[in-house]
C-alpha positions in Angstrom: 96.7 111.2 185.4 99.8 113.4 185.5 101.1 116.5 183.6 103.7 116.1 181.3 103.9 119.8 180.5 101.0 122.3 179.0 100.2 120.6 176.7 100.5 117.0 177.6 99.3 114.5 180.3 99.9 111.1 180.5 97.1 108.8 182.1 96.6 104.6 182.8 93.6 102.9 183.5 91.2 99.6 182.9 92.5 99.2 179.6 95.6 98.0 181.1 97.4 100.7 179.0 99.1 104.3 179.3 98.4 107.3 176.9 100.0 110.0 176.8 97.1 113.1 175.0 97.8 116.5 173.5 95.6 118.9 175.4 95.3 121.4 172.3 94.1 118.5 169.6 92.7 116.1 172.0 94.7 113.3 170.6 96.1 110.5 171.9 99.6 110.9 170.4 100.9 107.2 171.5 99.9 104.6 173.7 102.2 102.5 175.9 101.4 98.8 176.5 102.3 95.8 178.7 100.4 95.7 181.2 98.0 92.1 182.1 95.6 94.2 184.2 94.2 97.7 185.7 96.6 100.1 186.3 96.5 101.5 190.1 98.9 103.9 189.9 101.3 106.0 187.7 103.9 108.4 188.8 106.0 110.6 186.6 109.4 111.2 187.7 110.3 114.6 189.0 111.7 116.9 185.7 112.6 113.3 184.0 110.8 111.6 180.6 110.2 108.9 182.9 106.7 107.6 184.2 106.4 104.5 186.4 103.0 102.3 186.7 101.9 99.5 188.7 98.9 97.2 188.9 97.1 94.8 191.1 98.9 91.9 189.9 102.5 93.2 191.6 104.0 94.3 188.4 106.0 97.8 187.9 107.2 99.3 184.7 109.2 102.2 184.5 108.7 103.5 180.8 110.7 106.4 179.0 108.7 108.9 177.7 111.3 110.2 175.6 111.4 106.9 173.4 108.6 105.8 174.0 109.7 102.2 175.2 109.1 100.2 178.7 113.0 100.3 180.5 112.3 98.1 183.6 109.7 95.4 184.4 109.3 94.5 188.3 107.1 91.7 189.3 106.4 91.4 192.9 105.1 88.4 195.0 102.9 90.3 196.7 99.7 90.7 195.0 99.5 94.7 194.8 101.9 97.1 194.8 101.2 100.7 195.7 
């Protein structure tokens, strides 16, 4: 889980997908997905609208906040990437 800003975070998990919640209505205001498995770790980019995730099968998304769209994908041969 990361902040976003006050009133935002945006956090991954077991569902293989990221949401990003309003703090003040405890919503979950959209949910990113395209992930195959568990996310281990996600990363927002210093001051950008840009978070990156990656899971235990090698794969790495960078997704755009802002539009709400995945940008990259990265698949790795390794079998985790952290």
């Amino acid at each position: 889980m990361t902040r976003l800003n006050k009133n935002r975070i945006v956090c991954g998990g077991d569902d293989y997908a990221i949401k990003i919640w309003d703090l003040k209505s405890n919503i979950c205001s959209f949910t990113f997905k395209g992930h195959a498995k568990m996310i281990d770790i996600l990363v927002r980019m210093n001051k950008a609208n840009i978070a990156s995730s990656s899971t235990c099968d090698g794969t790495i998304k960078i997704w755009d906040i802002t539009s709400n769209s995945c940008k990259f994908t990265f698949e790795s041969r390794i079998n985790s990437v952290t």
